[in-house]
C-alpha positions in Angstrom: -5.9 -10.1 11.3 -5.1 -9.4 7.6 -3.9 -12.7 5.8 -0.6 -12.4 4.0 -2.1 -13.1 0.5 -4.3 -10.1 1.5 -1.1 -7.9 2.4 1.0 -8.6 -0.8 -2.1 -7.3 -2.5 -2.2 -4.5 -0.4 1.4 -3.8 -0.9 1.4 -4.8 -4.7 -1.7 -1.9 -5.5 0.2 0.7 -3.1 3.3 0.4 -6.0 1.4 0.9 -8.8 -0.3 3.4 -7.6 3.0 4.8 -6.9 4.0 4.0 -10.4 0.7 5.8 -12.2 1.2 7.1 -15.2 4.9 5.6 -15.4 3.9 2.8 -18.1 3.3 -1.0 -17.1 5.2 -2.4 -13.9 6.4 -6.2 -14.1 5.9 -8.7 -11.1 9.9 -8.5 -10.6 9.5 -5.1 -10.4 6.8 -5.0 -8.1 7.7 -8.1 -6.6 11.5 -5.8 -5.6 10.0 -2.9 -4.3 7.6 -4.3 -1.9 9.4 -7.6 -1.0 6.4 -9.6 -1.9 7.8 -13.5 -3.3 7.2 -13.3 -7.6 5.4 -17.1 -7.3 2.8 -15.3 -5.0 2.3 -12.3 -7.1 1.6 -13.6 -10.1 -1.4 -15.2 -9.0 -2.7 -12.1 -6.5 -2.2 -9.8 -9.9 -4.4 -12.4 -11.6 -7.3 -11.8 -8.9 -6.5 -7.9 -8.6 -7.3 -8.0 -12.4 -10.2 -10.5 -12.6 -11.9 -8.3 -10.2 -11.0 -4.6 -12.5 -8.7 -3.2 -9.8 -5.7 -3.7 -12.3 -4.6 -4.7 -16.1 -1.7 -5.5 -17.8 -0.1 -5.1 -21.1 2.2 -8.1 -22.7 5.4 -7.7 -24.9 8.5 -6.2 -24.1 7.1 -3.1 -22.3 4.3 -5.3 -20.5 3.3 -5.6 -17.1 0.6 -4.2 -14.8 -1.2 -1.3 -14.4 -3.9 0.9 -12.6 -6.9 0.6 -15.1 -8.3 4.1 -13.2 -6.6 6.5 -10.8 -5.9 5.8 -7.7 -7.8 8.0 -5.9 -10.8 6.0 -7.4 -9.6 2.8 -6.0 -10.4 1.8 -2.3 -8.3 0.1 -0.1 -11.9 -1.9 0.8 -12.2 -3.3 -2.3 -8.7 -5.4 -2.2 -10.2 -6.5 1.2 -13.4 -7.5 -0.5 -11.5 -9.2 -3.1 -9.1 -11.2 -0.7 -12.3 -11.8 1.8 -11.1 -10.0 4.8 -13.2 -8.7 7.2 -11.4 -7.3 10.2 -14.3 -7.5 12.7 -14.9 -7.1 16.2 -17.9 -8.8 16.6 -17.5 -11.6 19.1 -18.9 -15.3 18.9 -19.9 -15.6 22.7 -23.5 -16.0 23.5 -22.1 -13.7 26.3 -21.7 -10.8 24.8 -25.3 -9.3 23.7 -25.0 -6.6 26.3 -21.5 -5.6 23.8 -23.3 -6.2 20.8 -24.0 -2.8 19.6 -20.6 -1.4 20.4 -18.9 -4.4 18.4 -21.4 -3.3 15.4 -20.1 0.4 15.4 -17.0 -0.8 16.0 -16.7 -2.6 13.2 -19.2 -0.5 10.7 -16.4 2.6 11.6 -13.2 0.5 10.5 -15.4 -0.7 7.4 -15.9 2.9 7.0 -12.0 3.4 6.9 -11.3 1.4 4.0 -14.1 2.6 1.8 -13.1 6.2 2.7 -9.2 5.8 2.2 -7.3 5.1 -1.6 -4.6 4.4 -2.8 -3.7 7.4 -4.1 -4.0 8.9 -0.6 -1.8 5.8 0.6 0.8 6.8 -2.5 0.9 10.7 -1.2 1.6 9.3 2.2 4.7 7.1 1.1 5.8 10.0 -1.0 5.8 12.4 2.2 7.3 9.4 4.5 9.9 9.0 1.9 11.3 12.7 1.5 10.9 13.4 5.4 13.1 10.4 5.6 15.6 11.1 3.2 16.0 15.0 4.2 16.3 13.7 7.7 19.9 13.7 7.9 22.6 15.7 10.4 26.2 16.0 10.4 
């Protein structure tokens, strides 16, 4: 289970990714489009950056930003960041005849998140969005 700390920083890298290239974002702004609370995004944008997976800019224009594309950034390293481990492995002294299948269970969803970004994430919403909005019928 993915903490909710963990998924405001999920959802607060998806929009700027969806912002690269558009200037600095502010934590309203952010905060807005994913409907993450501004009181807890301040401080998950303090650990995104502390750990290089975003910077900001202050002044009038300031606010956060990708410091690399996307496409270079992992969705496994805001899990690493926010400690979550989504694993399978069970804590039963019963269950050493399941033990390699809850290994490759888990090494394959590891897998996953070092394999997907969030530029790939970004594309998605983009496509999800305009099949959405040019969904309509009279």
């Amino acid at each position: 289970m993915i903490s909710k700390k963990c998924d405001y920083a999920l959802r607060a890298m998806l929009e700027l990714a969806l912002r690269e290239g558009k200037g600095p974002v502010t934590i309203g702004d952010i905060a807005r489009a994913r409907n993450i609370p501004a009181r807890f995004l301040e401080a998950i944008l303090r650990q995104l950056k502390q750990a290089g997976l975003a910077e900001s800019a202050r002044g009038k224009e300031g606010g956060y930003f990708l410091p690399k594309s996307a496409r270079d950034l992992p969705v496994a390293a805001v899990l690493e960041i926010f400690s979550e481990r989504i694993s399978h492995k069970r804590h039963s002294p019963h269950d050493d005849v399941f033990a390699a299948l809850w290994i490759e269970a888990d090494e394959a969803v590891q897998a996953v998140y070092r394999r997907v970004t969030f530029g790939e994430l970004a594309e998605n919403e983009i496509r999800r969005h305009h099949a959405e909005a040019g969904n309509f019928s009279i």
